[in-house]
N, C-alpha and C positions, 0 to 999 in steps of 0.2 A: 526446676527449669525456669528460665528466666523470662521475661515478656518476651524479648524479639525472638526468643526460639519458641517460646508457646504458639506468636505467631507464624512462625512460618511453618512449624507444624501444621496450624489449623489450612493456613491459605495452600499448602500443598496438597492434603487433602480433596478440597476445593476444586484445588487446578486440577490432578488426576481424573478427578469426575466430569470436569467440566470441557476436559482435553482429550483422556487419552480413552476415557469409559463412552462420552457423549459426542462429544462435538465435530472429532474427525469423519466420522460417520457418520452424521447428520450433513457435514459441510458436502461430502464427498456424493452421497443420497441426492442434497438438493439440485447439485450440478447435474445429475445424468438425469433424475427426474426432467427437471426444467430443458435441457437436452433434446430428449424426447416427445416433451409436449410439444415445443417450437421445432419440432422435425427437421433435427441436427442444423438449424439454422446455421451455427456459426461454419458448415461445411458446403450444406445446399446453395447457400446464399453469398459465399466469400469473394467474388468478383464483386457482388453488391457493396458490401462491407468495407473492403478493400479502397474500391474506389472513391466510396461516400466517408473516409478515414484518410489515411495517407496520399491517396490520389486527391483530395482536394485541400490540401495545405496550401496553392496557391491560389484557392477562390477565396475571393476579398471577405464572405457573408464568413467563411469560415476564420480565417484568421484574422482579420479585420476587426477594428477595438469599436465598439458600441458607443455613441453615443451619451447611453443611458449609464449614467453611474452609480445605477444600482445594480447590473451585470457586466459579467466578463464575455468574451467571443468565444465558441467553442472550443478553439485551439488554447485559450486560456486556463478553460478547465478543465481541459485534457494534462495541460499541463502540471497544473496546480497539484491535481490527484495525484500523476505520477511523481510531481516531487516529496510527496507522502508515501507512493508508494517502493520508488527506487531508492532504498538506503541502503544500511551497514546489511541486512538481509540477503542483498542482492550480492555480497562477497564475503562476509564471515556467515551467510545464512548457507551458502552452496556448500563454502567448506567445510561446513559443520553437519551437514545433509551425507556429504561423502566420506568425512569420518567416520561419522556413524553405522551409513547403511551400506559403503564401499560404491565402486560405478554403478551399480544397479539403483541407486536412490535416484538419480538421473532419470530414471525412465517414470518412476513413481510423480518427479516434479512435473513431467511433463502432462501426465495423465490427470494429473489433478488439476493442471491449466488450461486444457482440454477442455473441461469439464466447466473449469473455474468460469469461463468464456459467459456462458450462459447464464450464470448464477449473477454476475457482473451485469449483463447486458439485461436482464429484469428487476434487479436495484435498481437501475440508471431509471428505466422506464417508468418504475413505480416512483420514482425520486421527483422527476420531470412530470406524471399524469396528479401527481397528491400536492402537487408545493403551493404555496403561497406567498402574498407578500407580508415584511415585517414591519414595524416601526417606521424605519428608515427608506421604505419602500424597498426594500432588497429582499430578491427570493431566497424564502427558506424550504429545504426540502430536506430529506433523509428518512429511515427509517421511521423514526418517530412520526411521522406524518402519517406515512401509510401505513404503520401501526393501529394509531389513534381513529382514523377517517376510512383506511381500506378493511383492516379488519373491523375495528369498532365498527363499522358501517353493517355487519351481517348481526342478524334478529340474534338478540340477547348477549352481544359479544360489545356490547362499549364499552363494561367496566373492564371487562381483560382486557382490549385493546390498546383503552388507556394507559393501566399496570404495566404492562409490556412495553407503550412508549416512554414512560418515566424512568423504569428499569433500563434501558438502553440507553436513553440521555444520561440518566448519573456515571454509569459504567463507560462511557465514551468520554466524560467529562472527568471522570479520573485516570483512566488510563491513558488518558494526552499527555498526562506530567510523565508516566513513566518510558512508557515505548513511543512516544512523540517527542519527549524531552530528553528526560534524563538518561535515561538508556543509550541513544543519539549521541547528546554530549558527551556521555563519559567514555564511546568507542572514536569519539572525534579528538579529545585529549589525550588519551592512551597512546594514539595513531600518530598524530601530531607530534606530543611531544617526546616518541621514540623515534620516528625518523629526524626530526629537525632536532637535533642535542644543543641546549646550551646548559653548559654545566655548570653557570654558576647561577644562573637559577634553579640549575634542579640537587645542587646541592644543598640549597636551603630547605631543609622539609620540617613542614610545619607540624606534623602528625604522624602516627604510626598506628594501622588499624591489623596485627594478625602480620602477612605475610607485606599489607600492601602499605608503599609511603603515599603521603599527600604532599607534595613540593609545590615553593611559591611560582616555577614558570607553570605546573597545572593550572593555580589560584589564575595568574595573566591571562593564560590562553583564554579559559573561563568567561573571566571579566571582558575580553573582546567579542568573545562570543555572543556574550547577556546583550552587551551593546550594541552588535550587527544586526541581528534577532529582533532588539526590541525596536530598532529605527523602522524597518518591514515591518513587523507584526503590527505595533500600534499606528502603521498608515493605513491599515484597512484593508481588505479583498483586493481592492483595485492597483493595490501596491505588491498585496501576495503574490499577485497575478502576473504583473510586470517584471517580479525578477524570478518566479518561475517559468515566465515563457523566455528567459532570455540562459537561463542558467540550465535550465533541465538537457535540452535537444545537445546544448553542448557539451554537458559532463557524460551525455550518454553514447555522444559521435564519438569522443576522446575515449571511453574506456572501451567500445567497439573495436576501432582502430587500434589501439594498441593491444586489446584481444587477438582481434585476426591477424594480427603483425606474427604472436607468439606460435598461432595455429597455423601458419603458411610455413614458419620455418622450421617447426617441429612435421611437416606432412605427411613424411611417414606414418605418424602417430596416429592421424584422423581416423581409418578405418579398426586399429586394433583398439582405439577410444569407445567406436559406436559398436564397437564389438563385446568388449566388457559391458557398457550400459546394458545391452539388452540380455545377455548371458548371465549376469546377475543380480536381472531386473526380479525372479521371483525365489529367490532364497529368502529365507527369514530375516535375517541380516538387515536386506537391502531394501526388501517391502517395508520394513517396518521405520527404516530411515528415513525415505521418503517418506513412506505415506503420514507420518508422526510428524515431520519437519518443514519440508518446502512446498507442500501441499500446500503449507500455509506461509505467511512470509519469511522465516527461517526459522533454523535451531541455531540457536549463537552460542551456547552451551548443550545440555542436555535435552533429550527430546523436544517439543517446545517450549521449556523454559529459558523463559531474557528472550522467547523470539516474535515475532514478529509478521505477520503474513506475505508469502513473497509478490503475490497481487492483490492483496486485502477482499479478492471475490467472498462473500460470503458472510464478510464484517460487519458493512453497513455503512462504511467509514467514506470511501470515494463518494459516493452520492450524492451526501451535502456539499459538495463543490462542485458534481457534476450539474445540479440545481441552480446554481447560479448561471450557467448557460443563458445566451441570450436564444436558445433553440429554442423553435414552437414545437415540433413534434420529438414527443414523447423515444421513440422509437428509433429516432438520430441522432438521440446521444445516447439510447442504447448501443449502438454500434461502437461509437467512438469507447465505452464500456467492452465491448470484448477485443476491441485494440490496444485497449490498455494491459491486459493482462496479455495479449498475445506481447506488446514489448518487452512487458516488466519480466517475462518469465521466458517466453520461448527465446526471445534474442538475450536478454543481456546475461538471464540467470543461464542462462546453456552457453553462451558464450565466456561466462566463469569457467561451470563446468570445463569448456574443452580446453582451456587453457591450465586449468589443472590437470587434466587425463593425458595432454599428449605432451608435456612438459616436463615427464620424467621425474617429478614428487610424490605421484603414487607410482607404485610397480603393479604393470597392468594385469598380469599371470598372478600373484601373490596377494593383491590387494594390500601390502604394505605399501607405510607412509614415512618418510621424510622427518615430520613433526607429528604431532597429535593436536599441536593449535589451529584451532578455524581462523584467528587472526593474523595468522603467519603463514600458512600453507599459501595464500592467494600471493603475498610479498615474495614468498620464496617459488613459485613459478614463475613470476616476472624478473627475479632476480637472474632466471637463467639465461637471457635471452639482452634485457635491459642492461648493459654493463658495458662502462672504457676499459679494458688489461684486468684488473683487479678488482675493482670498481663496482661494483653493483647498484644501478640508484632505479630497480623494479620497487624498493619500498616506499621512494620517497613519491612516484607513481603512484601508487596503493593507497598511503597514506592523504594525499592529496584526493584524491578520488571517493576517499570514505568520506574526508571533509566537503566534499560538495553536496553526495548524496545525503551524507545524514543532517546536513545547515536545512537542505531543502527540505528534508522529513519533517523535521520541526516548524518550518512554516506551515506545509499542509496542515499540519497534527493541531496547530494552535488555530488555524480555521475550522476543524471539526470540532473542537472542545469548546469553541465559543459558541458556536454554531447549539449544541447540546443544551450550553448556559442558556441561552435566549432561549428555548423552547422549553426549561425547568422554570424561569423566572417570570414570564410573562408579561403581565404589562410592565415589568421594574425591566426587564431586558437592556435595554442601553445603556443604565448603569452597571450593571450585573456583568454583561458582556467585557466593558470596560475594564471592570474591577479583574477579570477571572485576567487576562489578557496581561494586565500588569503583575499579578502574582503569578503569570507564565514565563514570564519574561525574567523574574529572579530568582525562579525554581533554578532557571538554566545553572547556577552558579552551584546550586547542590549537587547536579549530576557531574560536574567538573571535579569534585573534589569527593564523590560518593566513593565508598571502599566496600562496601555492604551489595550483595545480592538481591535483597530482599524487594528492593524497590521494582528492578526489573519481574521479578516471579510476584508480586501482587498483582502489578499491569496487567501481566500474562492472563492474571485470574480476568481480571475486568475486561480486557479483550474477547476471551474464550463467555462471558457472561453477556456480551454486546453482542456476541453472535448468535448465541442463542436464540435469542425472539429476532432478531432480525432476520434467521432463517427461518423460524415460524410462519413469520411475515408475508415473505415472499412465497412458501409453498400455499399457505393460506389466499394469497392472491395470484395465483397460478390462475385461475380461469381470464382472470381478466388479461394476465400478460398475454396468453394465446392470442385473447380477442384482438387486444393493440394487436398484437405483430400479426394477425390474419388482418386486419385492416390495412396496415400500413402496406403489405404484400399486393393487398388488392389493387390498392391507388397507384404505388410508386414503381412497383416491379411490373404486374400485372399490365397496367394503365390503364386498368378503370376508372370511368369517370364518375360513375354514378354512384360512388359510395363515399360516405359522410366522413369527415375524419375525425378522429376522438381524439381529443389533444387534452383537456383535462376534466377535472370531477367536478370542477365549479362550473356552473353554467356561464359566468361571467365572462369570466378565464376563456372557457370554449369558444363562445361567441368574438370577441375580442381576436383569436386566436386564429378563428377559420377567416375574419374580416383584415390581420394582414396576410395570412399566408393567398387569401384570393388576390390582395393587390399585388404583392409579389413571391410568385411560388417557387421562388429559388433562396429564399432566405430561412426555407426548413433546416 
């Protein structure tokens, strides 16, 4: 047996244990736990939510660009996250979900997003109550933080604490090249350079790996990409930020829209769609598709390998950008945290769904399919509807549409993996961040011209290893999430006056924190 099969023997191994023996279960455990302790907040409380999320996109405190240029405004890293978190997941992760597990994985993606809500909205909390500032004066937060400070913080638990936040920087800080990067580009090249043909660059092929060519328009695409990527990346946050709030809202209205476009004209279809969902939402099949797949950001091949989380609840990964928020309280960008996942999963990822279910590429009685590709199945439901006479151009749709999501994934991803580096490297951080950022930026060219699986199922492993203690983490700091959100409840919902507000763990930070939100209490 040769290395790269020794390896991916061993990293399979790995991944099974860390996926399909551990982690879905734990992920799925900490949502309903966390659920319950915050007494189904994201249900009791959703006018709240609602309103202090999507209802206030036009107050200035919330969209409005800060100042301070060492944060972004909160609609910034709202955005920021979801362009991390809406990728190829969001269309080859559905149709590989209902490959799998047929219309019933539907009901499992939802259940887990459900779920995901809370687990999401107590990261955000612990992300925003543990951060600090860096070098640069810019907040850092994430896992690792609360890690190191929330758990380390209880009698005999520093050294694990610590363990556990190193262990989750390294594994966040590798897995950025694969399912932030490569992974990304190589469904952005595939995508691209099959709908757009020019043939006389992709008759040049440079290589032949197995079944797959490497051609010089991949090599092009590639190299435009390394250089779109690295113009953004290496401007900083405040650049990520800028073309995530202007690219996200619109690649997500566009593929809406031409979802519901498909789902209006097939409407016959709606009810026998939500009909299959639920009728074969608990066959073996279908639970195990879901619950194995878009539970998490998807299956782009087989169970969750090469995929991805469809809201990353649970990861640890949104966090560190939800941190950078110029929000004081903790607990207001928790929220904007279960809006995340309700976009990224109940609209856009169900809005796949029903455009594949009432589209007539699965047969809703038989649970036959069309194709068996997750990459094609979403092309070939648009292709029914999107067409001149003969004409078909639902791919060039599709394709276009994977390239926005997964351009924007890789920005995120390159902010959480630097994000990781400054908190392994410490005081060298600025260079360290630097350096990792530039060898981000021309990984992108591997994954353009990658043939090899391996890279996306190591990710996998290191994704499924970043969750781990990051879910440790958070049920480890369950008492104190309660406490936030009974406090928050008291003050903002309630209108209690007489209770103190906890905004973070530094006394500094606190103080500082309750002295602007007294000057002005609309800027929470």
């Amino acid at each position: 047996m040769g290395f790269w099969e020794t390896l991916a023997a061993i990293n399979d191994k790995v991944n099974t244990f860390v996926w399909t023996q551990t982690g879905v279960w734990l992920l799925i455990a900490t949502g309903i736990i966390m659920t319950c302790l915050t007494k189904v907040f994201q249900v009791t409380h959703i006018g709240h939510w609602m309103k202090r999320t999507i209802g206030s996109l036009f107050d200035k405190n919330v969209i409005g660009h800060t100042q301070d240029r060492a944060t972004i405004s909160q609609f910034q890293a709202l955005c920021t996250a979801l362009a991390a978190t809406v990728g190829v997941g969001n269309i080859a992760g559905v149709s590989a979900a209902i490959i799998t597990g047929g219309p019933g994985a539907v009901f499992w993606m939802w259940f887990a997003a459900f779920f995901g809500m809370m687990t999401n909205y107590s990261e955000n909390i612990l992300g925003i109550y543990f951060r600090r500032k860096n070098h640069d004066g810019e907040w850092s937060g994430g896992a690792m933080y609360y890690l190191q400070d929330g758990l380390g913080g209880y009698k005999g638990m520093k050294t694990v604490g610590r363990i556990l936040a190193v262990i989750f920087a390294i594994c966040a800080a590798l897995a950025a090249f694969g399912i932030g990067n490569m992974g990304q580009v190589n469904k952005i090249v595939l995508n691209f350079t099959s709908a757009f043909e020019n043939k006389r660059l992709s008759s040049v092929v440079l290589y032949t790996s197995g079944n797959s060519q490497v051609t010089l328009y991949m090599l092009v695409v590639g190299i435009a990409l390394m250089v779109l990527v690295g113009i953004v990346i290496l401007g900083g946050l405040q650049r990520i930020a800028s073309v995530a709030e202007k690219i996200v809202p619109f690649m997500v209205v566009c593929f809406i829209l031409g979802s519901v476009t498909i789902i209006i004209v097939n409407f016959r279809q709606i009810i026998p769609a939500f009909g299959a969902i639920f009728s074969r939402a608990f066959n073996s099949k279908a639970a195990w598709g879901g619950a194995t797949g878009v539970a998490f950001k998807t299956i782009i091949t087989q169970g969750c390998k090469r995929g991805v989380f469809s809201n990353e609840a649970g990861l640890g990964s949104s966090v560190m950008v939800h941190s950078n928020s110029n929000v004081k309280e903790p607990v207001k960008q928790g929220l904007w945290g279960i809006f995340e996942v309700f976009a990224d999963t109940i609209i856009v990822c169900s809005m796949t769904a029903l455009v594949i279910l009432t589209s007539g590429v699965v047969n809703l009685e038989t649970g036959a399919l069309e194709t068996t590709s997750d990459a094609t199945l979403v092309a070939d439901a648009f292709d029914t509807i999107f067409k001149v006479g003969n004409f078909s151009y639902g791919r060039y749709f599709v394709a276009l549409a994977i390239l926005c999501f997964a351009f924007t994934t890789i920005l995120g991803w390159s902010h959480y993996g630097s994000k990781a580096v400054e908190y392994l490297s410490g005081s060298h951080a600025p260079t360290a961040t630097k350096i990792y950022k530039i060898i981000f930026v021309f990984v992108i060219l591997g994954g353009a011209v990658m043939t090899s699986s391996i890279a996306w199922d190591i990710s996998d492993t290191f994704n499924g290893l970043m969750m781990l203690p990051n879910l440790i983490g958070v049920l480890a700091m369950s008492p104190l999430v309660m406490k936030l959100t009974s406090n928050y409840v008291d003050r903002k919902i309630k209108g209690k006056k007489d209770v103190k507000p906890l905004l973070s763990y530094d006394p500094a930070v606190q103080a500082e924190n309750e002295k602007a939100l007294a000057e002005n209490p609309d800027q929470d």
